[in-house]
C-alpha positions in Angstrom: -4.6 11.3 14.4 -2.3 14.3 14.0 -3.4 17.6 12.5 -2.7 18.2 9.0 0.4 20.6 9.9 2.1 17.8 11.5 5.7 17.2 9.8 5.9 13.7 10.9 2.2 12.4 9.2 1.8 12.9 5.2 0.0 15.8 4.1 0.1 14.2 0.5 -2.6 12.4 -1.7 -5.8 11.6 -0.1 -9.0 10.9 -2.4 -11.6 12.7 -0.2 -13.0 12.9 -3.6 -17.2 13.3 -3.4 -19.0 12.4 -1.1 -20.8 8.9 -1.2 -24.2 9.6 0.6 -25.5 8.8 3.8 -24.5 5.3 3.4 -23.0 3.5 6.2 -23.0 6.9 8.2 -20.6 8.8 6.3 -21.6 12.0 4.5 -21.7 11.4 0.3 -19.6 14.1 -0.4 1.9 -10.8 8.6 4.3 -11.8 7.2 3.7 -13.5 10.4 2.6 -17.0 8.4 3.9 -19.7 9.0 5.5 -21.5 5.8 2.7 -23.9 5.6 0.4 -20.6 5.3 -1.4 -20.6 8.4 -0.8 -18.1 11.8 0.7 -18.2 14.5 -1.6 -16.3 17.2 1.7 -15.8 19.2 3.4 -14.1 16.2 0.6 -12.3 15.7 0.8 -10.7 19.2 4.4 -9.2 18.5 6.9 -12.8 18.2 8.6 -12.7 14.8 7.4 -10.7 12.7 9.1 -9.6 9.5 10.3 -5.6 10.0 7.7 -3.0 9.2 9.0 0.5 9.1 6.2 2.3 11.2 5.5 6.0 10.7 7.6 6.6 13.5 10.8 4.5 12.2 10.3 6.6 8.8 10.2 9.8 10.7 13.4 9.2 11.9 15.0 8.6 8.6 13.9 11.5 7.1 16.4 13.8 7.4 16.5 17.4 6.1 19.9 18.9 4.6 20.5 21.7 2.2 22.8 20.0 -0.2 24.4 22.6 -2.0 27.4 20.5 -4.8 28.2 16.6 -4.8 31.7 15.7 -5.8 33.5 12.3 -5.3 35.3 10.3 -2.5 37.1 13.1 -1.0 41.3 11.8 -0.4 41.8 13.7 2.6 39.5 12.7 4.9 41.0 9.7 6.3 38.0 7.9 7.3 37.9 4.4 6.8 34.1 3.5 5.8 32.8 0.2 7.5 30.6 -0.3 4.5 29.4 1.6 1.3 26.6 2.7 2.6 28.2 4.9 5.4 30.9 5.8 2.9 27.4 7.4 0.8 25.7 9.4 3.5 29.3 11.0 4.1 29.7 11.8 0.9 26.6 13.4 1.0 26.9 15.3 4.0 30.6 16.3 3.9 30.2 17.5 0.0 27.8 20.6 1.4 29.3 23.8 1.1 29.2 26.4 4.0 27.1 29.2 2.6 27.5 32.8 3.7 24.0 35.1 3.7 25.3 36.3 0.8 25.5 33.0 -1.0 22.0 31.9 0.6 20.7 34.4 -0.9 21.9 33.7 -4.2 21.1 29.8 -4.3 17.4 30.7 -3.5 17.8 32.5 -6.9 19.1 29.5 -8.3 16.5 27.1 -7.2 13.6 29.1 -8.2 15.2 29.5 -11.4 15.6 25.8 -11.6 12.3 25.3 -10.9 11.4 26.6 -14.3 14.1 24.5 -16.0 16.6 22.8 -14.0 18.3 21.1 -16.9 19.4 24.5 -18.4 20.5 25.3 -14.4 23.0 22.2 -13.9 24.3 23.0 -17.0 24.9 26.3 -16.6 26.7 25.4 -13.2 29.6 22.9 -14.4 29.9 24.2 -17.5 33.4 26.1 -17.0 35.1 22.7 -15.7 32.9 20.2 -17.8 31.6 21.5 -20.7 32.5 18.8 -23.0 32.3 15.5 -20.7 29.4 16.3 -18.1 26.7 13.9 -18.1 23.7 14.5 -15.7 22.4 12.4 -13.5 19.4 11.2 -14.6 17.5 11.7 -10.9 19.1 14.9 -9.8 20.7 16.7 -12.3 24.2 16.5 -10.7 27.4 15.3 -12.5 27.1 11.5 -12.9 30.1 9.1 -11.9 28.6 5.7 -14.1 25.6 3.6 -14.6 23.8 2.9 -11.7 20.7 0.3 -11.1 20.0 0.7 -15.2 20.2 4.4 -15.2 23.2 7.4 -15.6 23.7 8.2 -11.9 25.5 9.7 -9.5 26.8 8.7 -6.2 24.7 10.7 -3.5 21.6 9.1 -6.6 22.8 5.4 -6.4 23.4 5.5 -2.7 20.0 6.8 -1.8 18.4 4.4 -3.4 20.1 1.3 -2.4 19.1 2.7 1.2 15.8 3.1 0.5 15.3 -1.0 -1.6 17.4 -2.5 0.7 15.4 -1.3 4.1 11.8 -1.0 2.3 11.4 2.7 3.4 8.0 3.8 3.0 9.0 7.8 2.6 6.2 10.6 3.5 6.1 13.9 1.7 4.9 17.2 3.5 4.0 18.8 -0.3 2.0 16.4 -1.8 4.3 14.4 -3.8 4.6 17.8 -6.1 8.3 18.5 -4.7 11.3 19.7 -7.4 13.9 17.1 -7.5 17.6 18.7 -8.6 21.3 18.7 -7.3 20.6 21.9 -4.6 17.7 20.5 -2.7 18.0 17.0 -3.2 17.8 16.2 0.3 15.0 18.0 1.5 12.2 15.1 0.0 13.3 11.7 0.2 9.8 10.7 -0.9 9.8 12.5 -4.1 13.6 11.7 -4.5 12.7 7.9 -4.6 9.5 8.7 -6.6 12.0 10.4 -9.5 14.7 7.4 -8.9 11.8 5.4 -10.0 10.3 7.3 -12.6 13.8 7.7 -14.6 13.9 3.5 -14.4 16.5 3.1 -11.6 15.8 -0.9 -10.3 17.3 -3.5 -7.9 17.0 -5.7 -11.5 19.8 -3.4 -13.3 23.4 -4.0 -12.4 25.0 -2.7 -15.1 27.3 -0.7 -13.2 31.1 1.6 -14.2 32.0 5.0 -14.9 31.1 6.6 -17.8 33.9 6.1 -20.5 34.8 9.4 -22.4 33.3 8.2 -25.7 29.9 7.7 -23.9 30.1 10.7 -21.9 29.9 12.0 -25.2 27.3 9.9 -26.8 25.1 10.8 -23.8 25.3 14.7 -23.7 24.6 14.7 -27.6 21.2 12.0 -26.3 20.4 14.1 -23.5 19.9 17.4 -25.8 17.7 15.2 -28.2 14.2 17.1 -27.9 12.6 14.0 -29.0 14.5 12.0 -26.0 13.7 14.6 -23.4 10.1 14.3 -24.7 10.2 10.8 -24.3 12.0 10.5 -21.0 9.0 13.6 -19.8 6.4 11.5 -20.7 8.0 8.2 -19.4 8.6 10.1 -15.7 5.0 11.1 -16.0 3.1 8.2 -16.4 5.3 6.6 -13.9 5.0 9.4 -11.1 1.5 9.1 -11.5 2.0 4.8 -10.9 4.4 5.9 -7.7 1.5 8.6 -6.8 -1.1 5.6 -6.8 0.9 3.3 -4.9 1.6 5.7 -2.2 -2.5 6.9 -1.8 -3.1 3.5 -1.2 -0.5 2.4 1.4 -1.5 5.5 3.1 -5.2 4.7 3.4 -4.5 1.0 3.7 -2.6 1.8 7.1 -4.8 4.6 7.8 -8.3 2.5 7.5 -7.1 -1.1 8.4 -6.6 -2.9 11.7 -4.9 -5.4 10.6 -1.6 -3.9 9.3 1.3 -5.6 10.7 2.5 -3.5 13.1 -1.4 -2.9 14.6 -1.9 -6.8 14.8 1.5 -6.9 17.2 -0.4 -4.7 19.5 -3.6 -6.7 19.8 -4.6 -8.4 22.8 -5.6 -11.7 22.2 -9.1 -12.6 24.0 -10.5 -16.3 24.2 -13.7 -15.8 22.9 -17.1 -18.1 22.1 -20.3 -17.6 19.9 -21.7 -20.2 21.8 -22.2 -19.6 25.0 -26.1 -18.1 24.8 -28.0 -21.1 24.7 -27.2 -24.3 27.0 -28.5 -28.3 26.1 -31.2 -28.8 28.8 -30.5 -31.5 31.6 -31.0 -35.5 30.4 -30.3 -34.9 26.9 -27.5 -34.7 24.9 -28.3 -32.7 21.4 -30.3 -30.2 20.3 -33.5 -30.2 18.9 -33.7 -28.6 15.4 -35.7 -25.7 16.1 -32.8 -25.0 19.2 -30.2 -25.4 16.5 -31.7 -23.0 14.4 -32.1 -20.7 17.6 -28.2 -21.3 18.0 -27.1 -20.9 14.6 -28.9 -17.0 14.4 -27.6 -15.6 17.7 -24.0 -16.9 16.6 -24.7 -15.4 13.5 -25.4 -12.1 15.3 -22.6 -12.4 17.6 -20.5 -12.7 14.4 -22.1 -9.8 13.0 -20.6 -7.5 15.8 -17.6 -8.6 15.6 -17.3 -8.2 11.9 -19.3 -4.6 11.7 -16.1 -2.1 12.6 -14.6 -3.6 9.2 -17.3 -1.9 7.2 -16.6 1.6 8.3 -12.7 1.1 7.5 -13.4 -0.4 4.6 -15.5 2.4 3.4 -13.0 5.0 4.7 -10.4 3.1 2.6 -12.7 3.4 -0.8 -13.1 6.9 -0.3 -9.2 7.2 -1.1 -9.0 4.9 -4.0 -7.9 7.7 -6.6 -10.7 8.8 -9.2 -13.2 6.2 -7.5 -15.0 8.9 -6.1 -15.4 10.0 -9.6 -17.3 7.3 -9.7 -21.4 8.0 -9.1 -23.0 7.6 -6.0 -25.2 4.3 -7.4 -22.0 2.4 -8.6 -19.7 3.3 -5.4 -22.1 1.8 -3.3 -22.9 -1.5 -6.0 -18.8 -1.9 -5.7 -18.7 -1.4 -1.8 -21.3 -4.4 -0.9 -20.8 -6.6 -3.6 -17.2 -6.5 -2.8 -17.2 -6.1 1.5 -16.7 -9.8 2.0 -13.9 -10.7 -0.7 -11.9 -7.7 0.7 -13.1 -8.7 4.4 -11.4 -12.3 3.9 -8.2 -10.4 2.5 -7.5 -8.6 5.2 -8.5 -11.3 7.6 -6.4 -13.9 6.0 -3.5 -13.8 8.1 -5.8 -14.0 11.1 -6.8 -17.2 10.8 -4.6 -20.5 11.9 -4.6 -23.8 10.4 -2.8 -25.1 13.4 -5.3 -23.5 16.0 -8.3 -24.0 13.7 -8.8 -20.7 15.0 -9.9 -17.2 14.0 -8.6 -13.7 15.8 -10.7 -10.4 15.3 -9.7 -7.0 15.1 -10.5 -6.6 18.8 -8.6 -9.6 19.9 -11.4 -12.1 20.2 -10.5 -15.8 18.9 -13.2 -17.8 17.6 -13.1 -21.3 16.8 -13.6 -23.0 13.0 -16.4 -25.0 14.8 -18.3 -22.4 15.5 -17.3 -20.7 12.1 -18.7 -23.8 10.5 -22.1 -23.8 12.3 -23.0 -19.8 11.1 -21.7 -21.5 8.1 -21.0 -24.5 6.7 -18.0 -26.4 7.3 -17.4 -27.1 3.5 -17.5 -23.3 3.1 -15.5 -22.6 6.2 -12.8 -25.0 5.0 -12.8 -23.2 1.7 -12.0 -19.9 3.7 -9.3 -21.6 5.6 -7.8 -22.6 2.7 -7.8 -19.7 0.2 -6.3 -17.5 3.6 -3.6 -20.0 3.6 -2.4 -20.0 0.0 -2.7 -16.0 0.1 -0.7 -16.0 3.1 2.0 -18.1 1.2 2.7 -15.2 -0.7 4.2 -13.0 1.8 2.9 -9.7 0.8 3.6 -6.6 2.9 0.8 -4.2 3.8 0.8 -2.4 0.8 1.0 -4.8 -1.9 -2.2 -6.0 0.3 -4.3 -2.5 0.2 -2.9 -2.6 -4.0 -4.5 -6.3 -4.0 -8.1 -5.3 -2.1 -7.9 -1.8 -3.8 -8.3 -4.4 -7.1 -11.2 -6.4 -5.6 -13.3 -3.3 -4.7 -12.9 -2.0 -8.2 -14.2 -5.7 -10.3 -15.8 -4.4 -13.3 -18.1 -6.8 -13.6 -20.3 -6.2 -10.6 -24.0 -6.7 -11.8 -25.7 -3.1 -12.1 -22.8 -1.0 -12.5 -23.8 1.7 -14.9 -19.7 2.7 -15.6 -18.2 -0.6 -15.9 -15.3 0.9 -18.2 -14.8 3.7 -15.9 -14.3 1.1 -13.0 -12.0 -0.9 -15.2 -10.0 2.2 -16.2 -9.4 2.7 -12.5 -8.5 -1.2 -11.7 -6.1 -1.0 -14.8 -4.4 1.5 -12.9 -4.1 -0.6 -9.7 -3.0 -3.6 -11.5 -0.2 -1.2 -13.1 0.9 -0.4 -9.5 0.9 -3.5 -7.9 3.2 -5.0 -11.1 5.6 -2.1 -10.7 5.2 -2.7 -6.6 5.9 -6.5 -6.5 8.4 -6.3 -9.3 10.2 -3.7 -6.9 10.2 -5.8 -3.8 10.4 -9.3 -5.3 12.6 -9.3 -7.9 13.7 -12.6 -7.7 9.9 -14.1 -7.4 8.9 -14.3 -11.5 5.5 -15.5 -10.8 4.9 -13.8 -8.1 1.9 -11.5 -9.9 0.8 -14.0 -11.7 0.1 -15.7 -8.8 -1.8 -13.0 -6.5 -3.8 -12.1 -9.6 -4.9 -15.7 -9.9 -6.4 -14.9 -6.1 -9.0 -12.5 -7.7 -11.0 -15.4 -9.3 -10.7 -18.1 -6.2 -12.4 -14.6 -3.8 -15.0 -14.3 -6.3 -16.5 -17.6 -6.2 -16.0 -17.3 -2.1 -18.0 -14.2 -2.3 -21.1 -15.9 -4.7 -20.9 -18.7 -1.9 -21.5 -16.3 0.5 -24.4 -14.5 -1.0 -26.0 -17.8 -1.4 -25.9 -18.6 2.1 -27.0 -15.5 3.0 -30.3 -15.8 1.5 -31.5 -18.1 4.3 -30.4 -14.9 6.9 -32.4 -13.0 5.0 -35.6 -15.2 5.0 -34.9 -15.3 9.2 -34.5 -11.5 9.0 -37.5 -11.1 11.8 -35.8 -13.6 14.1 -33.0 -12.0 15.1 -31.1 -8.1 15.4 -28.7 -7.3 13.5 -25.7 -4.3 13.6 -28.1 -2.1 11.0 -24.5 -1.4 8.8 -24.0 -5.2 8.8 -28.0 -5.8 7.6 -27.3 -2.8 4.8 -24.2 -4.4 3.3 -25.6 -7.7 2.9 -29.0 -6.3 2.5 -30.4 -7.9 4.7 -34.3 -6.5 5.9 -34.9 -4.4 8.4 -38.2 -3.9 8.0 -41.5 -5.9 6.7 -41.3 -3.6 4.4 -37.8 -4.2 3.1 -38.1 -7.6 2.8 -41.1 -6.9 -0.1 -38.5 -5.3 -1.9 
């Protein structure tokens, strides 16, 4: 992982937050599915999977200019645009101004001044050639040419967000998300540009588009000076810069603390693997006895235990930068953590496991068969599994609407012993608030689309109250076998004589 001065990594929102004890060894302080829903192990090593941008891919869009005045389609050019979107970064980049030292030294007087109050700023700027028609853009602050994705815009504003819907950018900020957003520096943050495009309502879902007529240039300056609208509009950008804020702290530490993004599972190197293989049918007969079953089933079951142990540790990473869940106490961030490990376990794992294989692929590659599944198991409970990963998988949600969805599952208010349940609530509110606004940004066309992966959160409970009750015969064989000691705390499973008088 790179340092924390690195330009190409976000140094923005993390929820180190306090600490949550010694447990699980940390301090307290793919759209790969097939249409039927299952995975395809091939896709999964890299074969046709729907584009990701990787940090890398976002590093190289992030371009840093100093842009200085935007004005329109310039006549003398002569270029000939192949589409709108060149014709937009041009605009962008041949509108900038050559500044003398001079003149540099005077727009860093500007931009600190417009730090303060950049409304008062743009209009100061245009108002010797527009005094009586200028209309702001909404995101910037710059003269706007019409209405633009639902909101008064102008063309460097409109341009820069089709860009960033149309390619699903996932933007980084080097300031954490706290950067100025006006005409002169517009450029320099394309995260917190797209955070304010979204904030002031800009979306794929308006297309009222058109210059602003003269009467309504009108009608809008006269808005735009309204204290109550500016008060309005302030607290509107707030509360939805703090949504934006949410979503990103969660992609970050989703693809920070899960192996199973998309673009890690291209790189995984598939491994035929067995949980059987410890204990072979003697010569002359052809079953086991039930007491060899029973042997069978528990060092499977430990085998699986291995394999599923580096999840914990990721998934307690991930917790830790849930925002305000370390606000949480010590008591209910733990209760949360192991009531909810195997309901977020299975939503991450989802897309690993293949209906057409009867197969499930690990984190480290290994493929284990439903069979064997169904004997740690059972197969009625196996099949459930199979099933619910299926229908989740049908919903073709990208890596961060998935760390949104398990983000929801770890905070279930309803977990028994919870001494804050409203706190935790308050937080899930939150979540569910920035997955909406998330899915209604990237599947506007899908209505029932939320609906639909909220109606997931009750079909993973009953899963998880499944597997508790099957658990309690592990726990009554806790002598008879060794377990990973993280994978015997989250389940509670005993260690100890001791523990299992507890």
């Amino acid at each position: 992982m790179e340092g924390p001065d690195s330009r190409e990594r976000v140094a923005g929102v993390t929820a180190a937050g306090r600490p949550v004890g010694n447990f699980l060894g940390v301090e307290r302080t793919a759209q790969s599915m097939a249409k039927d829903g299952s995975t395809d192990f091939g896709r999964c090593s890299g074969i046709d999977i729907s584009e990701t941008c990787s940090s890398a891919e976002v590093n190289e869009k992030i371009h840093t200019f100093l842009h200085v005045e935007s004005a329109g389609p310039s006549s003398s050019t002569g270029i000939k645009f192949e589409n709108e979107e060149d014709q937009d970064l041009i605009l962008e980049l041949d509108n900038t101004e050559d500044m003398c030292p001079a003149q540099a030294s005077s727009s860093t007087t500007v931009i600190q001044n417009a730090l303060k109050d950049e409304g008062k700023v743009q209009q100061a700027a245009d108002s010797n050639s527009s005094r009586q028609t200028f209309v702001p853009c909404k995101v910037c602050g710059d003269k706007a040419s019409g209405y633009h994705y639902g909101v008064t815009s102008c063309e460097g504003c409109k341009g820069f967000f089709r860009r960033s819907i149309q390619k699903q950018i996932e933007y980084r900020c080097l300031r954490d998300g706290k950067c100025q957003v006006i005409r002169l520096n517009r450029n320099r943050c394309q995260y917190c540009r797209f955070k304010k495009c979204l904030a002031v309502g800009m979306s794929r879902d308006s297309v009222r588009y058109g210059r602003v007529p003269k009467r309504s240039k009108s009608l809008e300056e006269q808005s735009v000076s309204s204290t109550d609208s500016l008060q309005e509009q302030s607290a509107l950008e707030s509360r939805q810069l703090a949504i934006y804020d949410v979503i990103l702290s969660i992609s970050q530490a989703h693809h920070a603390h899960c192996g199973l993004t998309d673009d890690k599972i291209k790189n995984i190197p598939r491994t035929a693997a067995t949980l059987m293989n410890k204990l072979r049918i003697p010569e002359g007969r052809t079953h086991y006895t039930d007491e060899e079953l029973e042997v069978q089933r528990m060092l499977m079951w430990q085998q699986l235990a291995t394999l599923i142990t580096p999840t914990i540790h990721s998934v307690v990473e991930f917790s830790k930068r849930v925002p305000n869940f370390s606000d949480l106490s010590q008591d209910d961030q733990l209760i949360l953590i192991k009531t909810g490990f195997f309901e977020i376990w299975l939503t991450r794992m989802a897309r690993m496991f293949s209906r057409s294989d009867n197969m499930v692929m690990f984190e480290d590659g290994s493929l284990i068969s439903r069979d064997e599944i169904s004997v740690v198991y059972t197969p009625d409970f196996v099949t459930s599994m199979f099933d619910v990963s299926a229908s989740f998988n049908m919903l073709n949600l990208n890596d961060t609407e998935i760390g949104l969805f398990t983000g929801i599952v770890l905070v279930t208010a309803d977990r028994h012993g919870l001494s804050d349940p409203h706190g935790v609530e308050r937080i899930q509110d939150r979540l569910i608030e920035a997955l909406k606004l998330q899915v209604s940004r990237n599947h506007s066309t899908e209505e029932n689309l939320f609906a639909s992966i909220i109606m997931k959160l009750p079909e993973l409970r009953t899963l998880g109250s499944q597997h508790n009750e099957l658990l309690r015969w592990y726990r009554a064989q806790w002598h008879r076998v060794e377990l990973p000691p993280l994978f015997a705390e989250i389940y509670d499973i005993p260690k100890t004589a001791e523990d299992a008088q507890m």
